[in-house]
C-alpha positions in Angstrom: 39.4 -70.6 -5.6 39.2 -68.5 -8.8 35.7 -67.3 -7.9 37.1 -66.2 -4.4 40.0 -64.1 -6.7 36.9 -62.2 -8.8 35.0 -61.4 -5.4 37.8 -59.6 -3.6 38.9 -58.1 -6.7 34.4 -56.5 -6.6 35.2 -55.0 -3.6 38.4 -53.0 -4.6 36.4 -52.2 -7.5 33.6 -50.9 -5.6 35.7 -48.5 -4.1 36.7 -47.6 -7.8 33.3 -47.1 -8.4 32.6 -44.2 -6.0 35.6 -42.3 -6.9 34.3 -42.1 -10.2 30.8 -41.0 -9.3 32.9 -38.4 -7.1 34.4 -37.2 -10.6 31.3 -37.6 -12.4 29.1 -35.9 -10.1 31.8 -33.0 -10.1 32.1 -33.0 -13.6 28.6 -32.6 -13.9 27.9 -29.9 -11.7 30.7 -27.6 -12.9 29.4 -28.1 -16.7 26.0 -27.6 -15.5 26.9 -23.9 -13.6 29.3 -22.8 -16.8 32.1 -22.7 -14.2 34.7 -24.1 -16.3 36.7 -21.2 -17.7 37.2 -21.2 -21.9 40.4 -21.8 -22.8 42.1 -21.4 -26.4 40.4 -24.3 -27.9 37.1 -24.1 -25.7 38.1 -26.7 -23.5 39.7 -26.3 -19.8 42.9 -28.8 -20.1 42.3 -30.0 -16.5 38.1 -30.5 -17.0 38.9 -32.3 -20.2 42.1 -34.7 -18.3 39.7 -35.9 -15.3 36.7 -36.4 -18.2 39.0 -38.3 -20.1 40.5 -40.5 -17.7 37.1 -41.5 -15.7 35.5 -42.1 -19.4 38.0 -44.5 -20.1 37.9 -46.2 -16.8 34.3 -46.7 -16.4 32.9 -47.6 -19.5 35.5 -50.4 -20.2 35.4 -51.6 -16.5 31.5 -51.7 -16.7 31.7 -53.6 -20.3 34.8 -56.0 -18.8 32.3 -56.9 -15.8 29.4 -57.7 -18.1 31.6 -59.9 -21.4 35.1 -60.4 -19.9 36.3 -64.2 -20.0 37.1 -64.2 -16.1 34.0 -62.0 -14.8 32.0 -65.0 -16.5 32.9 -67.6 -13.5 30.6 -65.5 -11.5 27.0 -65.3 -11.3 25.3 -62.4 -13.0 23.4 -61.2 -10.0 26.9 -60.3 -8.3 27.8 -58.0 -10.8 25.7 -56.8 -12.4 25.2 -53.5 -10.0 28.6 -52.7 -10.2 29.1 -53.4 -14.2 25.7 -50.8 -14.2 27.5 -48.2 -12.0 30.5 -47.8 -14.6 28.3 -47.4 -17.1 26.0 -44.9 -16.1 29.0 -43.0 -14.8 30.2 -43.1 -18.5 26.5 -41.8 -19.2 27.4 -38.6 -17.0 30.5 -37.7 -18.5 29.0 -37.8 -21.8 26.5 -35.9 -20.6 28.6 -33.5 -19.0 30.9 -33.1 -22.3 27.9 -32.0 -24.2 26.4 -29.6 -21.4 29.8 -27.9 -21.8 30.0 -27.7 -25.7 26.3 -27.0 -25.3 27.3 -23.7 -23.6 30.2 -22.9 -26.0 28.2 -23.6 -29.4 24.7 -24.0 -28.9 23.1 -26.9 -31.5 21.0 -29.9 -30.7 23.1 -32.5 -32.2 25.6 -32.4 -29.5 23.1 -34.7 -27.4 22.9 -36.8 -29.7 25.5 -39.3 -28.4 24.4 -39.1 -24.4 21.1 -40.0 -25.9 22.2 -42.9 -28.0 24.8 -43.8 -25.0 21.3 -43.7 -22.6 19.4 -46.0 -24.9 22.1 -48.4 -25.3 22.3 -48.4 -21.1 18.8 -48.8 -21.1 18.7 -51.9 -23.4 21.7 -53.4 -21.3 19.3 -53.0 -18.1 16.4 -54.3 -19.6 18.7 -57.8 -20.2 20.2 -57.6 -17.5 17.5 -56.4 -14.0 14.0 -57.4 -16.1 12.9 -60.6 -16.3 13.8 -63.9 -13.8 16.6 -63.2 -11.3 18.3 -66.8 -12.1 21.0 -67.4 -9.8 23.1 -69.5 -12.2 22.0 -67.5 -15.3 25.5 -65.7 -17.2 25.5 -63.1 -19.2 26.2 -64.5 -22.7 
C-alpha cells in the first residue's frame, strides 16, 4: 500500500524532473552565449533566483531518492534513473554558475567544484548502474 504511495508520488516527480532540465538546459545555454547582462555585483538577480531554486530542488530530491527512509521501500532499479536525473541537473547548474563567473573573472579554480560535483556523480553511478541489476538489492 505504502509502496503504491512512493510510485505515484515517481511519476509527479518525473514531471518535476523535466522542468528542471528545461531550467537547466536554459541556464546553460544563456551562460554559455554571455547573454546574461552584468549587474552591480556580476550577477543578473533573475539568472541567479531560477539557479538557485532548481539547485536546491534537484540535488536534495536526487539525494532524498537515493538515502531517504521512505524511498528505501522500493527497489533500487525504480529509482534510480530519476534520483540520477536530479543530480546531473545539479551538475549543470554548477556548471553553468562557473561558465558565467568564468566570463566575469577568468581563473581556473572556478571549475573546480563542477569537477569535484562530476566525480562525486560518477562514483554514485558506478554504485548504482555497474555491476548486477538485483531486483531486491537497496541502496544502503
Amino acid at each position: 500500500m505504502m509502496e503504491e504511495k512512493y510510485i505515484q508520488e515517481l511519476h509527479r516527480l518525473r514531471d518535476v524532473l523535466l522542468i528542471l532540465v528545461g531550467i537547466a538546459i536554459a541556464l546553460l545555454v544563456t551562460a554559455a552565449s554571455r547573454d546574461t547582462p552584468n549587474f552591480q555585483f556580476g550577477i543578473p538577480i533573475g539568472w541567479f533566483t531560477l539557479w538557485l531554486v532548481s539547485t536546491m530542488a534537484g540535488i536534495p530530491l536526487g539525494t532524498l531518492l537515493f538515502i531517504g527512509p521512505g524511498w528505501r521501500r522500493l527497489p533500487l532499479v525504480q529509482r534510480r534513473g530519476l534520483a540520477m536525473g536530479f543530480l546531473i541537473v545539479g551538475f549543470a547548474n554548477f556548471f553553468s554558475l562557473a561558465l558565467h563567473v568564468f566570463h566575469t573573472t577568468p581563473g581556473f579554480p572556478i571549475f573546480i567544484c563542477p569537477v569535484v560535483y562530476a566525480l562525486l556523480i560518477f562514483v554514485v553511478y558506478v554504485r548504482v548502474f555497474v555491476g548486477k541489476d538485483k531486483k531486491d538489492e537497496y541502496f544502503p
